[in-house]
N, C-alpha and C positions, 0 to 999 in steps of 0.2 A: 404536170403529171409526175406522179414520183418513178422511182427508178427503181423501190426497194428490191430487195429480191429477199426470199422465204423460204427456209429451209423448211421443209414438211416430210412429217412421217407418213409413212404408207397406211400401215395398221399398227393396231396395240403391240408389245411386247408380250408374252407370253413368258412370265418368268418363273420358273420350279423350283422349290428348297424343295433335298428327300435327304434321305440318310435313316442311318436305325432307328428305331425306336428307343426313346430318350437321349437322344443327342441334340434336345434342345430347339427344333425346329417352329415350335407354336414360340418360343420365347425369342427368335430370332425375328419369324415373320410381325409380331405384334411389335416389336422393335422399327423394323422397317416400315410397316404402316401409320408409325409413330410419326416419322421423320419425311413422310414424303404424303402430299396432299394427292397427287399425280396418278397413284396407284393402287388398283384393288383388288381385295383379296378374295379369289374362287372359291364358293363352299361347296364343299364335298359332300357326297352323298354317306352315312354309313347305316350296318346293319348293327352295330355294335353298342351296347346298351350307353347311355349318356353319364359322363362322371360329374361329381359334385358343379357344378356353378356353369357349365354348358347348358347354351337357350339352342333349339331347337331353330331350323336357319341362320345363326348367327356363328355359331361353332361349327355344324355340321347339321345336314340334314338328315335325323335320324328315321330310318324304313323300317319294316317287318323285311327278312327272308324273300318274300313273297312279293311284297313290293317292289323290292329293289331288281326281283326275277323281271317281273310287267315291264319297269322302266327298259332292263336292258334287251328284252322281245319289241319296244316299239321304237328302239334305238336313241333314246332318250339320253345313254350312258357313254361316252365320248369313250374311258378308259374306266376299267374295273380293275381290284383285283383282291385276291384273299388272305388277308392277313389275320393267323388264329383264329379259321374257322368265322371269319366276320368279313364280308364285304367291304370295299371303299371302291369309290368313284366320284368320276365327273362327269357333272349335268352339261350336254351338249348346247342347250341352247344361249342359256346364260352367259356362256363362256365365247361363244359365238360372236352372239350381238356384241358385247363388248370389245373382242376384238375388232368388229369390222368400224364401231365408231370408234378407234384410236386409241381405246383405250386401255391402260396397261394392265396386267392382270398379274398376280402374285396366287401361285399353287404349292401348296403342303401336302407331297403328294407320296405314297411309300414307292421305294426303289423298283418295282415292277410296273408300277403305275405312270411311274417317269419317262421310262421308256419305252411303254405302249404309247404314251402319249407323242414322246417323238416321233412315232412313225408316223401319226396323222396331221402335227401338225412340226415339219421339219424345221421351220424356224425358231421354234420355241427354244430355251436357254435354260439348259440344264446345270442346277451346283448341287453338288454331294455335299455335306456338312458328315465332318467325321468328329468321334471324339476324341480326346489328347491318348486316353490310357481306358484299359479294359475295364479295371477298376472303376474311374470316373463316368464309364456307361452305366456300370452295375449300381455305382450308389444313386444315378441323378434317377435310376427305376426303382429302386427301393426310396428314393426319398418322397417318389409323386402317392405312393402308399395306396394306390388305384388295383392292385393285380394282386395276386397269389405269389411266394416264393417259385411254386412250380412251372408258372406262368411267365414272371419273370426271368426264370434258366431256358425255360424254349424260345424269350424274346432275343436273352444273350446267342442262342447258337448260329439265330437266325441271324443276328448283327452279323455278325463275322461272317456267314457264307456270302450277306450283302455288300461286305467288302470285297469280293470279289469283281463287281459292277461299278465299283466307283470310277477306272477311266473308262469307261461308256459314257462318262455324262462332259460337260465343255468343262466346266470348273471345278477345281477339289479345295473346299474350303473346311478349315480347322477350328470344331468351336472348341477352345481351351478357355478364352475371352469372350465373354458374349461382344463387348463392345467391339473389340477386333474383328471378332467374324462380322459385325453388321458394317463395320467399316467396308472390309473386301467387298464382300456383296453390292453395297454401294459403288466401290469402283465399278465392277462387275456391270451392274445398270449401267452405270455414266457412260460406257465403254458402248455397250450395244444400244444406246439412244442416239448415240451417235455415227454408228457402221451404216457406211455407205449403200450397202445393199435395201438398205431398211427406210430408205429417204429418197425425195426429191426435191430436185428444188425448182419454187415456180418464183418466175420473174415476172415482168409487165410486157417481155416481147412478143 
């Protein structure tokens, strides 16, 4: 009879990148999902029109207005929230089942959204991703060429007041390096796949 014993996790990890808009978050998350076979990534719901080379459940699931209202009257929407007049959220069940079979789940979620979320599900692990310099926000949203200048200046006000929220969340990570930020975050995981809280261990007794 062996004697192994098996350290087992209870449920999935629930892991959030947020931060401003254009600080790099789709290039962090697609980085991570690069490098770890283990973990997958939540799609968002949005009402906000699809940019060049976005598939439709694969980037995001994009709704009418109207849709996204129905979703969240039959509670279908875990967390919403409105960024420039456009909806974002998550599909409750998806994200569910996943976690209850173990498995780990990576969300790109905006700063409001984060923390709605935490309230419903308190174990989840929140990182803020900030960027080095005001500047370096403003060029990486003029560089995605996706918005309006005008568009763009009410993204920047909004960054900053979102700095505000960054120790609300467990981590504050710095994308100055893509590679560096994906490093941290990686420790970040290693760290909560392995917190005590979050395991058990079965033996043969």
């Amino acid at each position: 009879m062996s004697d192994q014993i098996k350290i087992v996790q209870k449920e999935g990890i629930t892991l959030v990148v947020s931060g401003p808009s254009g600080v790099g978050k789709n290039s962090v998350i697609t980085a991570l999902r690069e490098r770890y076979n283990d973990i997958r990534h939540s799609v968002s719901v949005t009402t906000r029109a699809p940019r060049a080379g976005e598939i439709d459940g694969v980037h995001y699931y994009f709704r009418t207005k109207d849709e996204f209202e129905r979703l969240i009257a039959e509670g279908e929407i875990l967390e919403y929230d409105i960024y420039c007049d456009e909806y974002y959220g998550t599909p409750k069940s998806p994200l569910e089942r996943m976690r209850d079979e173990g498995i780990n789940v990576l969300l790109d979620l905006t700063v409001t959204g984060a923390l709605s979320l935490k309230n419903s599900y308190p174990n989840a692990v929140l990182v803020f991703l900030i960027p080095p310099s005001e500047a370096a926000l403003k060029e990486r949203l003029f560089h995605r060429a996706t918005e309006s200048e005008e568009v763009i200046q009410t993204r920047m006000e909004e960054a900053w007041e979102e700095m505000n929220s960054a120790f609300e969340f467990d981590y504050l990570v710095m994308n100055d390096d893509l590679l560096q930020a994906v490093r941290d975050i990686e420790a970040i995981y290693w760290a909560e796949k392995h917190r005590t809280s979050r395991l058990f261990i079965d033996g043969t007794q």
